[in-house]
N, C-alpha and C positions, 0 to 999 in steps of 0.2 A: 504493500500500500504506500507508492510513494506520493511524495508530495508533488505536485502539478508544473511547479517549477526548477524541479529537480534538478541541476545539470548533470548530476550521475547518470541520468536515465533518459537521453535523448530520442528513442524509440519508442513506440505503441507498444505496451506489453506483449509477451503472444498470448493466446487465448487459455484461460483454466484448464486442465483436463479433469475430466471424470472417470472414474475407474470402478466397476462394483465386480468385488470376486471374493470367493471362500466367507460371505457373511458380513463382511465391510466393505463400506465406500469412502474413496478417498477422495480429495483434491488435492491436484498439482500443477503448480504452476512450469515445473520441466518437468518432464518424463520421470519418476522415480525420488521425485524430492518431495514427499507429504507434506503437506502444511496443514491437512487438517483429517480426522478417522472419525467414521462413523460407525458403530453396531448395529446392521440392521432389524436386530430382533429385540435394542435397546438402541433405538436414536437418541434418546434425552441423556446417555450416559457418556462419561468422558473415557476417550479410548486411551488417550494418550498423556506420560505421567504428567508432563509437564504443566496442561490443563487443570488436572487433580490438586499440583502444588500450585496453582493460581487462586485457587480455592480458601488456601490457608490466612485472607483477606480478614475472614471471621475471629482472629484471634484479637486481633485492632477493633473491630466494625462487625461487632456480632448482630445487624437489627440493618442495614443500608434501606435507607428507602429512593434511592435513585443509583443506580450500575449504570455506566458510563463505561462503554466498551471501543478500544480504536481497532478496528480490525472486524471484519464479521468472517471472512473465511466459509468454512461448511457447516458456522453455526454451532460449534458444537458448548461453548462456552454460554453464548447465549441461549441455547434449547435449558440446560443444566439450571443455571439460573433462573429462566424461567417458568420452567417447575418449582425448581426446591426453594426462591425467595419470592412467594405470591405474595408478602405486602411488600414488592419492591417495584417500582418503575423502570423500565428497562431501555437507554439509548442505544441502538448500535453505528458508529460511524463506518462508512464503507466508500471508499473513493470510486473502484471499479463497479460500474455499472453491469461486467460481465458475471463478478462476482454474485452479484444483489441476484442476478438474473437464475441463480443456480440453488434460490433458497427453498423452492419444493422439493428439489431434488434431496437436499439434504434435512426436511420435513422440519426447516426454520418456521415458526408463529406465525402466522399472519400479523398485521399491525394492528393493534387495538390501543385502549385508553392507556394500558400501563407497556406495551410493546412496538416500539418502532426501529425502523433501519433507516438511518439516514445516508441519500447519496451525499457527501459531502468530503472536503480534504479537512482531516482532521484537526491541524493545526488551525484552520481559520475560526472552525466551529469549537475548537476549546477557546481560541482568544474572546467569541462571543459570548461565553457562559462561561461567566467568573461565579463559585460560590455556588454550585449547582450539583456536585457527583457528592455519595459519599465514601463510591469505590468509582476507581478508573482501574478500567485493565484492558492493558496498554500489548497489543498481540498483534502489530502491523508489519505486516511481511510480504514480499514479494519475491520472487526468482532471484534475486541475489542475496538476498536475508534479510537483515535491519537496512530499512532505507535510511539515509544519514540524517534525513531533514525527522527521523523521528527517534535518533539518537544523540542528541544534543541540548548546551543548558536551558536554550529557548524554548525547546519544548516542554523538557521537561516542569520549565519554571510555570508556563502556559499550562502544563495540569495539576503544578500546585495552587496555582489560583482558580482553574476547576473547579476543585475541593472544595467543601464546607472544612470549617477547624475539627480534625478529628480526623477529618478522611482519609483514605486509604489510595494510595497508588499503586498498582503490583506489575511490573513491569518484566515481561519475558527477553531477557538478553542473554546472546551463544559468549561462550567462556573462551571460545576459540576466532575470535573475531579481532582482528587487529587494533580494533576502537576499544575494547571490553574493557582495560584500565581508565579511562579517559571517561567511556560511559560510563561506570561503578564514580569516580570522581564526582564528575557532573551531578548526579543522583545524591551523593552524598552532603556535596554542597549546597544544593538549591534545597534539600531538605534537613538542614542544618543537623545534621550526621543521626535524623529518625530514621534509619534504614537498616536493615537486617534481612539475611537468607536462611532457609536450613538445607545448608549441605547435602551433595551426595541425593536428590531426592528426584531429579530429571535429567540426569544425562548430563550432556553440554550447553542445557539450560542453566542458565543460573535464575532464578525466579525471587526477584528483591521487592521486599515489602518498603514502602516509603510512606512514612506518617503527617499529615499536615498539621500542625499546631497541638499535639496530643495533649492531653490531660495528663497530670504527673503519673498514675497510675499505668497508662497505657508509654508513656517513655520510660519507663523502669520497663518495660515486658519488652520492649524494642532493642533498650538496652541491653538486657541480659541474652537477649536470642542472638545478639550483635556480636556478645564475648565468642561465646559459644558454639557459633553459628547453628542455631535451631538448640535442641536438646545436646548435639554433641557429636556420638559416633551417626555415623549412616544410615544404621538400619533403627536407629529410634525414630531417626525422623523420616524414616518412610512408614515405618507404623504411625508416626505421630499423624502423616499427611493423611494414611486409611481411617484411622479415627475419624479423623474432622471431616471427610469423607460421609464417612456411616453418620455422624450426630447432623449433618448438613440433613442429611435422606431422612433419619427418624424424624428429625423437627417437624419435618414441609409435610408428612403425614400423620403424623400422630395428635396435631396442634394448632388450629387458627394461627396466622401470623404474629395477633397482637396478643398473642398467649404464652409464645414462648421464643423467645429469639434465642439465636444458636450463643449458648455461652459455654466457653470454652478456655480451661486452666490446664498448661502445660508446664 
């Protein structure tokens, strides 16, 4: 999803591919590079880990009532969401209109009161909605990976003024990208060092939570996941992410919205 004035990316994108085999469908922007899985005997489920750890949003922001998503892809973030947070309002930014064009196929919501897909370049429409998300997740990709106009400090500073105070940024960046020191900086800076990852829990994802203006309580929990990164070794915080996982899924069923928000002590 690059930005519109990219000079990176002086070319028409080529066109998404769609691929359904052995039970999943995928989208790819090249031949063989997923960017996004679908179950098709569970579409509302996240295929993929890094999705899962995008999730861990609720340890900050147990209750959003507005999700602010950059990226819509095959949807799968957003189906997830809107199931399992029904008192939340859901935006999705989407620059390609080829993309937008593939959301049956990946059994995306129709738009209603609390669900829409926006076509729009998402840096214009975060500068116009200052004070409006209480999660931004930040999942804009294209055939070469992070496009740059959405890995730098003006954007990111663009989705801490998104934010209400409290809010939550969770931002998907590759470990293996020549920016990734520079992006971790940036991140760190514009959100005066509230940031934190758990380790080891997506691959060559790193998945950083970034807090806006937190409450003392919620910067103490920032901070210590910060020492630590997450609980610690690897495989706690890949249980830690199935947990909150599983308490995401029991809430949205077990509980009216305004009955029980997902509250979660790690």
């Amino acid at each position: 999803m690059p930005h519109r004035d990219d000079p990176s990316h002086p070319f028409p994108p080529a066109p998404p591919l769609v691929r359904t085999r052995r039970g999943r469908r995928t989208l790819e922007f090249a031949p063989g590079d997923i960017q996004s899985e679908m179950l098709l005997a569970r579409p509302d489920a996240l295929a993929l880990a890094y999705q899962r750890a995008m999730m861990g949003f609720v340890l900050f922001r147990p209750r959003p009532r507005h999700i602010v998503m950059v990226g819509l892809g095959g949807g799968s973030l957003a189906k997830f969401c809107h199931r399992h947070f029904p008192g939340a309002r859901i935006t999705v930014i989407e620059l390609r209109a080829d993309v937008i064009a593939l959301r049956d196929a990946f059994h995306v919501p129709p738009d209603s009161d609390r669900f829409t897909v926006v076509h729009a370049d998402a840096c214009d429409w975060l500068a116009a909605h200052p004070a409006t998300a209480d999660v931004l997740l930040a999942d804009g990709f294209d055939a070469r990976g992070l496009p740059p106009c959405l890995a730098n400090a003006p954007f990111y500073t663009d989705c801490r003024r998104a934010l209400r105070p409290g809010g939550v940024l969770v931002a998907n960046v590759f470990t293996y990208d020549p920016r990734y020191p520079d992006v971790m900086d940036a991140l760190d800076t514009v959100f005066d060092g509230h940031t934190c990852w758990f380790d080891k829990v997506a691959g060559n994802n790193r998945i950083v939570y970034a807090v806006h203006a937190p409450d003392a309580a919620v910067a103490r929990r920032v901070a210590r996941y910060a020492r630590r990164r997450g609980l610690g070794p690897g495989l706690l915080n890949r249980l830690a992410i199935r947990f909150i996982l599983a308490r995401i899924a029991s809430r949205s069923v077990l509980a009216p919205p305004h009955l029980r928000p997902v509250r979660i002590r790690l």
